[in-house]
C-alpha positions in Angstrom: 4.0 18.7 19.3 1.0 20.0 18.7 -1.9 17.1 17.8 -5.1 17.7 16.4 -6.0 14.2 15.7 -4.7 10.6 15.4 -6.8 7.7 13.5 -6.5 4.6 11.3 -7.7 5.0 8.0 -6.8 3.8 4.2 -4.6 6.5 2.5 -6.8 7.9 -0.2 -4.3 9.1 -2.2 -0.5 8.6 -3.7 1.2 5.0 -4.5 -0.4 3.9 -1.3 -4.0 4.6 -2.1 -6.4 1.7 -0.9 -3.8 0.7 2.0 -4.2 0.7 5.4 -2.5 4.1 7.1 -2.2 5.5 10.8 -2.5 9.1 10.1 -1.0 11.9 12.8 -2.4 15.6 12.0 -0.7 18.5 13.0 -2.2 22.4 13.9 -1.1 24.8 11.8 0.0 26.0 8.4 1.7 28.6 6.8 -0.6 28.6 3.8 -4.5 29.6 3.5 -4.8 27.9 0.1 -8.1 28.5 -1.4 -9.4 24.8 -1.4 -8.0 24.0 1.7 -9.9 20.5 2.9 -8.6 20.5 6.6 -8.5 24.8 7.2 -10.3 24.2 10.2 -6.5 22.0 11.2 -4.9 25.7 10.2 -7.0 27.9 12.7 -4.5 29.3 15.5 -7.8 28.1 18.2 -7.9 25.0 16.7 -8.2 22.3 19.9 -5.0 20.3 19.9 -3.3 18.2 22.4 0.5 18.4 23.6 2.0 14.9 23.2 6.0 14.3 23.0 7.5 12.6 20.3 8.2 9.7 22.1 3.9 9.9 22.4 3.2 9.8 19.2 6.0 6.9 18.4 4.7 4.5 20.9 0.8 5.3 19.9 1.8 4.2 16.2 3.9 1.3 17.4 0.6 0.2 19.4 -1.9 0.3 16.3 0.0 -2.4 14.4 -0.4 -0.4 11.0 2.6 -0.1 8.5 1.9 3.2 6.7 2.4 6.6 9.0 1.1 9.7 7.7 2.1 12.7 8.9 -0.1 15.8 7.7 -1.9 19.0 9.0 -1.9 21.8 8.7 1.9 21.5 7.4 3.8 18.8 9.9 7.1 20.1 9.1 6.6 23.5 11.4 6.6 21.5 14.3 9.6 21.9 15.8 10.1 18.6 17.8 10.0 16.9 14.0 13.0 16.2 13.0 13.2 14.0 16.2 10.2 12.7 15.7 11.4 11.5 11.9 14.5 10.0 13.9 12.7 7.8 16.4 10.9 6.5 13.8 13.8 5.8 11.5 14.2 3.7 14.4 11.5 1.4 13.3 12.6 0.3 9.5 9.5 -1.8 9.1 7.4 1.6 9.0 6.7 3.6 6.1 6.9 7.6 7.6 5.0 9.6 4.6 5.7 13.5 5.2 2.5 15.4 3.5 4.1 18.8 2.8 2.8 21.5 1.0 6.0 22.7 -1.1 6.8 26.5 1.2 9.1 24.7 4.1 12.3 23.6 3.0 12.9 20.1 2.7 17.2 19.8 3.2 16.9 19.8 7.3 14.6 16.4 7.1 16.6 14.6 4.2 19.5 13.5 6.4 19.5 9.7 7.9 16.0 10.1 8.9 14.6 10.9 5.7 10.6 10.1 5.1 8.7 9.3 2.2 8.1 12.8 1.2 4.2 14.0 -0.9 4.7 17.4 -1.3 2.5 19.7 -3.5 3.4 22.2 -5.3 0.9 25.1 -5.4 -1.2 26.1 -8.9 -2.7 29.6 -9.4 -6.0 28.9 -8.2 -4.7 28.2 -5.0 -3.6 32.1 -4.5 0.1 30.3 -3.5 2.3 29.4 -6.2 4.2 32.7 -4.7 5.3 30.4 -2.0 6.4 27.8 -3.9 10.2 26.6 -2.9 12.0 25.5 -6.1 14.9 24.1 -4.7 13.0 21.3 -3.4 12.4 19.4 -6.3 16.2 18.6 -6.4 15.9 16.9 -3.2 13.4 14.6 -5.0 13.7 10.7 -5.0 11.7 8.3 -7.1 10.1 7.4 -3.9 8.7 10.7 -3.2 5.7 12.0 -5.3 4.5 15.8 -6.1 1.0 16.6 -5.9 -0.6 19.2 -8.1 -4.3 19.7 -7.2 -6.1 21.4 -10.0 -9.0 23.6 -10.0 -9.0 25.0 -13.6 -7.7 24.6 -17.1 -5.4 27.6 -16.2 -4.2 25.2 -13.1 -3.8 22.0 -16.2 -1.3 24.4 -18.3 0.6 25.4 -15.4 1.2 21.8 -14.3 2.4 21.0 -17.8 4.7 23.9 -17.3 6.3 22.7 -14.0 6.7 19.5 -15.2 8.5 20.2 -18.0 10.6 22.6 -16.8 11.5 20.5 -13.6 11.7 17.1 -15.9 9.7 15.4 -13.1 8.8 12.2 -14.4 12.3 11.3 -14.5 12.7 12.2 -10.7 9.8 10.8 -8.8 5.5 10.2 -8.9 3.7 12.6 -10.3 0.1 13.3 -9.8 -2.7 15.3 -10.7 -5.9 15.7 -7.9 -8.6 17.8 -9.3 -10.6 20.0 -6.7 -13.2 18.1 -5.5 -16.4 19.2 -7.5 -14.9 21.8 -9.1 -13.4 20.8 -12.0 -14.3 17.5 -14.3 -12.3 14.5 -14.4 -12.5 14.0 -18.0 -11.1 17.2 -19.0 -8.4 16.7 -16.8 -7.9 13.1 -18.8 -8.5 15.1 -22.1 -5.7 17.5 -21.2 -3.3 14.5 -20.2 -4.0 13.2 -23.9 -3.6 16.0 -25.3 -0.4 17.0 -24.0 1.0 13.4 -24.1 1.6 13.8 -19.7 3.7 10.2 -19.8 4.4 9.3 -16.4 1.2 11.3 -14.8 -1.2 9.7 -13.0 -4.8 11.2 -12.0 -6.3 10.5 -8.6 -9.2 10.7 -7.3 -9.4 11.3 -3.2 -10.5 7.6 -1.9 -12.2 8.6 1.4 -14.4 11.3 -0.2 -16.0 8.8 -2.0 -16.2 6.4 0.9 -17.4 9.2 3.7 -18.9 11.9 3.3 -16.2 14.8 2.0 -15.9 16.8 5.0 -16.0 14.1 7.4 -12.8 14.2 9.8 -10.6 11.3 11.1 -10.7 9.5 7.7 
Protein backbone atom coordinates (compact mmCIF):
# COMPACT_ATOMS: atom_id res chain seq x y z
CA UNK A 1 0.00 0.00 0.00
CA UNK A 2 1.17 2.91 -0.91
CA UNK A 3 2.04 5.47 2.39
CA UNK A 4 2.69 8.85 2.21
CA UNK A 5 2.69 9.53 5.85
CA UNK A 6 1.75 8.09 9.32
CA UNK A 7 1.37 10.53 12.54
CA UNK A 8 -0.57 11.09 15.81
CA UNK A 9 -2.62 13.91 15.80
CA UNK A 10 -6.24 15.13 17.24
CA UNK A 11 -8.92 14.67 14.48
CA UNK A 12 -9.95 18.18 13.55
CA UNK A 13 -13.06 17.39 12.26
CA UNK A 14 -16.34 15.06 12.50
CA UNK A 15 -17.99 13.59 15.97
CA UNK A 16 -14.46 13.01 16.93
CA UNK A 17 -13.07 16.51 16.73
CA UNK A 18 -10.71 17.36 19.69
CA UNK A 19 -9.74 13.45 20.19
CA UNK A 20 -6.73 11.93 19.91
CA UNK A 21 -6.28 10.05 16.18
CA UNK A 22 -3.45 7.93 14.51
CA UNK A 23 -3.87 9.03 11.01
CA UNK A 24 -2.52 6.74 7.81
CA UNK A 25 -2.37 8.87 4.36
CA UNK A 26 -2.60 7.27 1.19
CA UNK A 27 -1.09 8.56 -2.49
CA UNK A 28 -3.42 9.19 -4.82
CA UNK A 29 -6.86 10.37 -5.88
CA UNK A 30 -9.20 10.19 -8.49
CA UNK A 31 -10.39 13.79 -8.00
CA UNK A 32 -8.41 17.24 -8.48
CA UNK A 33 -11.05 19.16 -6.50
CA UNK A 34 -10.40 22.77 -6.64
CA UNK A 35 -9.69 23.32 -2.82
CA UNK A 36 -7.88 20.31 -2.45
CA UNK A 37 -5.78 20.72 1.13
CA UNK A 38 -3.44 17.63 0.73
CA UNK A 39 -3.05 17.75 -3.67
CA UNK A 40 0.48 17.51 -3.15
CA UNK A 41 -0.88 13.56 -1.44
CA UNK A 42 -2.61 13.34 -5.17
CA UNK A 43 0.61 13.99 -7.32
CA UNK A 44 1.51 10.49 -9.31
CA UNK A 45 5.57 11.57 -7.92
CA UNK A 46 4.43 12.00 -4.71
CA UNK A 47 7.31 10.10 -2.29
CA UNK A 48 5.51 7.19 -0.71
CA UNK A 49 6.66 4.13 0.99
CA UNK A 50 5.54 0.42 0.32
CA UNK A 51 4.31 -1.09 3.63
CA UNK A 52 1.91 -4.38 3.77
CA UNK A 53 -1.17 -4.29 5.52
CA UNK A 54 0.02 -6.27 8.23
CA UNK A 55 2.67 -2.96 8.48
CA UNK A 56 0.37 -0.55 8.88
CA UNK A 57 -1.83 -2.78 11.55
CA UNK A 58 1.03 -3.48 13.82
CA UNK A 59 2.42 0.41 13.52
CA UNK A 60 -1.23 1.54 14.83
CA UNK A 61 -1.34 -1.32 17.34
CA UNK A 62 2.16 0.16 18.72
CA UNK A 63 1.05 3.91 19.06
CA UNK A 64 -1.61 3.01 21.72
CA UNK A 65 -4.23 5.60 20.11
CA UNK A 66 -7.98 4.50 19.69
CA UNK A 67 -9.06 6.58 16.70
CA UNK A 68 -7.50 5.32 13.07
CA UNK A 69 -7.90 7.51 10.20
CA UNK A 70 -7.48 6.53 7.03
CA UNK A 71 -7.29 9.38 4.34
CA UNK A 72 -5.28 10.59 1.27
CA UNK A 73 -5.51 11.15 -1.50
CA UNK A 74 -8.72 8.65 -1.52
CA UNK A 75 -7.70 5.41 0.69
CA UNK A 76 -10.27 3.35 -0.88
CA UNK A 77 -8.09 2.96 -4.33
CA UNK A 78 -5.69 1.08 -2.60
CA UNK A 79 -6.15 -2.26 -3.50
CA UNK A 80 -4.70 -4.17 -0.48
CA UNK A 81 -7.81 -2.24 1.57
CA UNK A 82 -10.25 -4.23 2.03
CA UNK A 83 -7.72 -6.49 3.95
CA UNK A 84 -6.46 -3.95 5.59
CA UNK A 85 -10.24 -2.95 6.92
CA UNK A 86 -10.36 -6.82 7.98
CA UNK A 87 -7.20 -7.02 10.07
CA UNK A 88 -8.38 -4.29 11.84
CA UNK A 89 -11.86 -5.53 12.34
CA UNK A 90 -9.67 -7.70 14.14
CA UNK A 91 -9.01 -5.22 16.80
CA UNK A 92 -12.83 -4.19 18.09
CA UNK A 93 -11.37 -1.71 20.60
CA UNK A 94 -10.26 0.52 17.42
CA UNK A 95 -12.34 2.98 15.79
CA UNK A 96 -11.18 2.59 11.65
CA UNK A 97 -12.64 6.06 10.14
CA UNK A 98 -12.61 5.76 6.24
CA UNK A 99 -12.22 9.51 4.75
CA UNK A 100 -13.75 9.14 1.32
CA UNK A 101 -14.52 11.57 -1.10
CA UNK A 102 -18.10 10.24 -2.36
CA UNK A 103 -16.65 8.79 -6.47
CA UNK A 104 -15.55 5.07 -5.21
CA UNK A 105 -18.28 2.94 -4.37
CA UNK A 106 -18.75 2.11 -0.95
CA UNK A 107 -20.82 -1.72 -1.14
CA UNK A 108 -17.20 -3.72 -1.48
CA UNK A 109 -16.10 -2.23 2.18
CA UNK A 110 -19.59 -2.54 3.97
CA UNK A 111 -19.37 -6.21 4.58
CA UNK A 112 -18.08 -7.66 8.16
CA UNK A 113 -15.32 -5.30 8.12
CA UNK A 114 -17.21 -2.20 7.79
CA UNK A 115 -15.44 1.26 9.01
CA UNK A 116 -16.77 4.34 10.26
CA UNK A 117 -17.25 5.89 6.95
CA UNK A 118 -16.81 10.37 6.35
CA UNK A 119 -17.49 10.71 2.96
CA UNK A 120 -18.03 13.98 1.15
CA UNK A 121 -20.05 14.65 -1.28
CA UNK A 122 -18.80 17.20 -3.82
CA UNK A 123 -20.49 20.96 -4.32
CA UNK A 124 -20.07 22.97 -7.53
CA UNK A 125 -17.25 24.88 -6.63
CA UNK A 126 -15.30 21.94 -6.40
CA UNK A 127 -15.57 21.30 -10.35
CA UNK A 128 -16.82 17.53 -9.10
CA UNK A 129 -20.30 17.08 -8.19
CA UNK A 130 -20.17 15.13 -11.77
CA UNK A 131 -18.51 12.40 -9.93
CA UNK A 132 -20.71 12.21 -7.25
CA UNK A 133 -21.92 8.37 -6.53
CA UNK A 134 -25.60 8.50 -5.43
CA UNK A 135 -26.09 5.23 -4.46
CA UNK A 136 -23.89 5.57 -1.56
CA UNK A 137 -25.92 7.41 0.57
CA UNK A 138 -28.14 4.22 1.03
CA UNK A 139 -25.30 2.49 2.46
CA UNK A 140 -25.33 5.26 5.17
CA UNK A 141 -25.51 4.42 9.02
CA UNK A 142 -26.12 6.89 11.77
CA UNK A 143 -22.52 6.34 12.56
CA UNK A 144 -21.16 7.58 9.32
CA UNK A 145 -21.27 11.32 8.58
CA UNK A 146 -21.23 13.28 5.07
CA UNK A 147 -19.18 16.18 4.55
CA UNK A 148 -20.12 19.10 2.41
CA UNK A 149 -17.22 21.69 2.23
CA UNK A 150 -18.57 24.94 0.95
CA UNK A 151 -16.96 27.65 -0.84
CA UNK A 152 -19.95 29.80 -2.00
CA UNK A 153 -23.60 30.60 -1.39
CA UNK A 154 -24.18 28.75 -4.73
CA UNK A 155 -22.25 25.60 -2.68
CA UNK A 156 -24.98 26.55 0.69
CA UNK A 157 -28.17 26.03 -1.77
CA UNK A 158 -26.87 23.03 -3.29
CA UNK A 159 -26.22 21.38 0.16
CA UNK A 160 -29.87 22.25 1.08
CA UNK A 161 -30.73 20.52 -2.01
CA UNK A 162 -28.86 17.18 -1.36
CA UNK A 163 -30.08 17.08 1.93
CA UNK A 164 -33.36 17.28 1.30
CA UNK A 165 -33.68 15.21 -1.49
CA UNK A 166 -31.49 12.42 0.29
CA UNK A 167 -33.47 13.05 3.80
CA UNK A 168 -29.98 12.92 5.52
CA UNK A 169 -30.51 13.89 8.82
CA UNK A 170 -32.50 10.98 9.38
CA UNK A 171 -29.60 8.65 8.15
CA UNK A 172 -26.42 9.79 9.60
CA UNK A 173 -24.08 13.20 10.73
CA UNK A 174 -24.24 15.88 8.67
CA UNK A 175 -21.77 18.62 8.32
CA UNK A 176 -21.02 21.71 6.72
CA UNK A 177 -16.86 22.84 6.46
CA UNK A 178 -16.55 26.11 4.75
CA UNK A 179 -13.29 26.59 2.57
CA UNK A 180 -10.86 27.76 4.58
CA UNK A 181 -10.67 31.67 4.04
CA UNK A 182 -12.89 31.74 1.43
CA UNK A 183 -16.12 31.94 2.53
CA UNK A 184 -17.48 33.55 6.06
CA UNK A 185 -18.63 31.52 8.86
CA UNK A 186 -21.52 33.60 9.74
CA UNK A 187 -23.16 33.47 6.46
CA UNK A 188 -22.89 29.94 6.52
CA UNK A 189 -24.73 30.10 10.19
CA UNK A 190 -27.16 32.74 8.54
CA UNK A 191 -28.05 30.32 5.73
CA UNK A 192 -28.51 27.40 8.41
CA UNK A 193 -31.11 29.83 10.11
CA UNK A 194 -32.59 30.67 7.34
CA UNK A 195 -33.27 27.44 5.91
CA UNK A 196 -34.11 25.82 9.40
CA UNK A 197 -30.89 22.94 8.53
CA UNK A 198 -32.07 20.83 11.85
CA UNK A 199 -29.62 18.19 12.40
CA UNK A 200 -26.51 20.25 10.61
CA UNK A 201 -23.68 20.98 12.25
CA UNK A 202 -20.86 23.52 11.07
CA UNK A 203 -17.25 22.79 11.67
CA UNK A 204 -14.45 24.47 11.62
CA UNK A 205 -11.01 22.41 10.75
CA UNK A 206 -9.28 22.17 14.37
CA UNK A 207 -5.55 21.81 13.29
CA UNK A 208 -5.76 24.87 10.98
CA UNK A 209 -6.30 26.84 13.88
CA UNK A 210 -3.75 25.05 16.00
CA UNK A 211 -0.75 24.85 13.09
CA UNK A 212 -0.28 26.64 10.57
CA UNK A 213 -2.94 25.63 7.60
CA UNK A 214 -0.64 24.03 5.34
CA UNK A 215 1.43 22.38 7.72
CA UNK A 216 1.65 18.38 7.09
CA UNK A 217 1.48 15.48 9.65
CA UNK A 218 -1.24 17.17 11.74
Amino acid sequence: MKVVEMFASINGEGPCAGELAFFVRFQGCNLRCSYCDTMWANAPDCPYTEQSPEDIVAKILQNGIRNVTLTGGEPLLQPEMPTLLMLLADHPELRVEVETNGAVDLAPFCKTSRPVFTMDYKLPSSGWECAMRVENFALLKQKDTVKFVCDSAEDLERVAQVIAEQELTKRCYVYLSPVFGAIKTVEMVEYMLAQRLNGVRLQLQLHKFIWAPDRRGV
